[in-house]
ROTOR-781887 format. One record per residue (C-alpha): residue number from 0; residue in three letters; z, y, x. Coordinates in nm, 2 decimals. Layout:
BEGIN
NODE  num  residu       Z       Y       X
NODE  NUM     ALA       Z       Y       X
...
***
This chain:
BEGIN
NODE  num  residu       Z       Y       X
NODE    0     UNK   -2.99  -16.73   -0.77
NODE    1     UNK   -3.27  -16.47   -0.70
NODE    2     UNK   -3.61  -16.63   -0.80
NODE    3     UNK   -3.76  -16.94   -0.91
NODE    4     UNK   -4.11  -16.99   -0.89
NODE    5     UNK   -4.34  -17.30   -0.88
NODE    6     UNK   -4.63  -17.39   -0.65
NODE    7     UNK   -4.87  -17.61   -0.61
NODE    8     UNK   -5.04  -17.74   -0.31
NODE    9     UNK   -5.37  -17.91   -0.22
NODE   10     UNK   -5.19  -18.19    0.02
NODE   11     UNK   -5.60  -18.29    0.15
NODE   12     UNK   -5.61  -17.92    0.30
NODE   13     UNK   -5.26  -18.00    0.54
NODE   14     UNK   -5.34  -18.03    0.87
NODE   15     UNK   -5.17  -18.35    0.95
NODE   16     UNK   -5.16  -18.27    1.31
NODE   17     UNK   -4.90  -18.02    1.26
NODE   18     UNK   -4.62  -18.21    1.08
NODE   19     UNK   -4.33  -18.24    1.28
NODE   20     UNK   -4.09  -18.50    1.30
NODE   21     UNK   -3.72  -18.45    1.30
NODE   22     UNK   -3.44  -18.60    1.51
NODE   23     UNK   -3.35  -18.77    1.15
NODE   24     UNK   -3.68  -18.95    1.11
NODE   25     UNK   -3.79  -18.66    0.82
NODE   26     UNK   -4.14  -18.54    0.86
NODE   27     UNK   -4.14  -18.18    0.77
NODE   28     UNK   -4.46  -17.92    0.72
NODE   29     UNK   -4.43  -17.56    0.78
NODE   30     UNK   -4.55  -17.29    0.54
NODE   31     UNK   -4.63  -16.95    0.53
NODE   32     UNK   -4.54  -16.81    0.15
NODE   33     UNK   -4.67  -16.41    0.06
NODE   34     UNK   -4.51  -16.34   -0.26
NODE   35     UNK   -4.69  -16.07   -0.41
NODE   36     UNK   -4.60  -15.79   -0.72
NODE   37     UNK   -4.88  -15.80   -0.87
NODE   38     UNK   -5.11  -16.14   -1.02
NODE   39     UNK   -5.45  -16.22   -0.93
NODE   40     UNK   -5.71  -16.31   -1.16
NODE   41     UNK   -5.59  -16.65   -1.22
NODE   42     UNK   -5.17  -16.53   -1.30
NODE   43     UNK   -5.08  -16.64   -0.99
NODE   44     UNK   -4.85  -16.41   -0.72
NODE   45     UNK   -4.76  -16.68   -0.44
NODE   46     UNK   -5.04  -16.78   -0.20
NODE   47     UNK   -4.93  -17.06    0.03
NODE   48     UNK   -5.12  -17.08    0.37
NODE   49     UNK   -5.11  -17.26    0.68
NODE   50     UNK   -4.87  -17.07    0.93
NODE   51     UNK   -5.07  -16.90    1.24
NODE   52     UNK   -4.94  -16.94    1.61
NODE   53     UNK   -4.94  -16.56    1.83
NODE   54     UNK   -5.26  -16.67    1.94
NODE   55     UNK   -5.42  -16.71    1.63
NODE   56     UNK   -5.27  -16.40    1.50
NODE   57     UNK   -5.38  -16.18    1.81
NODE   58     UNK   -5.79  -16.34    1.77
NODE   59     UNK   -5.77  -16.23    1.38
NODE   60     UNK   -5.82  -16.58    1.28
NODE   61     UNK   -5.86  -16.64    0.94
NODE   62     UNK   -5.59  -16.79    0.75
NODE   63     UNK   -5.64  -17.16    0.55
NODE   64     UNK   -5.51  -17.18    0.20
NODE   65     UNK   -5.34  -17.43    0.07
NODE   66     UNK   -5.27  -17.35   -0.24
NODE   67     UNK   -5.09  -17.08   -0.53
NODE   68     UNK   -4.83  -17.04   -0.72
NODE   69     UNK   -4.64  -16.81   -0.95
NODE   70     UNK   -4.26  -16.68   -0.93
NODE   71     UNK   -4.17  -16.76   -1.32
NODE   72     UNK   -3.81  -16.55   -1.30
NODE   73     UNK   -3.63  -16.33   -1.07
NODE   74     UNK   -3.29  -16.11   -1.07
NODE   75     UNK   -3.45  -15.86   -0.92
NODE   76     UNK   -3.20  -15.91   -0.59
NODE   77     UNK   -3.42  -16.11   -0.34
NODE   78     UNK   -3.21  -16.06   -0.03
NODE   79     UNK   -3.46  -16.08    0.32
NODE   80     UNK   -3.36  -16.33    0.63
NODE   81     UNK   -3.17  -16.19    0.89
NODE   82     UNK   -3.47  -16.21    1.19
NODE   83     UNK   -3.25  -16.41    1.41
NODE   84     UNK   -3.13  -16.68    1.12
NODE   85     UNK   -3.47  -16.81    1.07
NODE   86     UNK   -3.54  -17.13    1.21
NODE   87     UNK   -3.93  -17.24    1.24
***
């Protein structure tokens, strides 16, 4: 295992527009997570936010929070996603 951390998020802030249903009935609801090194005021390293389409991105649009978190223990050996294995 490389990390564990725990988050919490606001559910009246989801866009409910944007869940997706899968083929198995499962509603599912994308995140974008930024781990940060260091903590903010509050202790907290994770800030959860709604994920941006290229559109959004490209007019600078500001992103909606939906909530914090903190990573609570890591190994040290958090391994990134090969580009072409990520599935959104």
């Amino acid at each position: 295992m490389s990390a564990l951390a725990t988050i919490s998020i606001d559910l009246s802030k989801i866009d409910k527009t944007k869940i997706v249903q899968s083929k198995n009935g499962g509603q599912y609801y994308n995140f974008t997570i930024n781990i940060n090194e260091a903590t903010d005021n509050y202790g907290k390293n994770i800030q959860v936010t709604e994920p941006q389409s290229k559109e959004e991105r490209e007019q600078k649009k500001q992103k909606k929070f939906l909530g914090n978190g903190i990573v609570f223990w890591t190994d040290g050996k958090v391994n990134v996603a090969e580009k072409n294995n990520l599935k959104f």
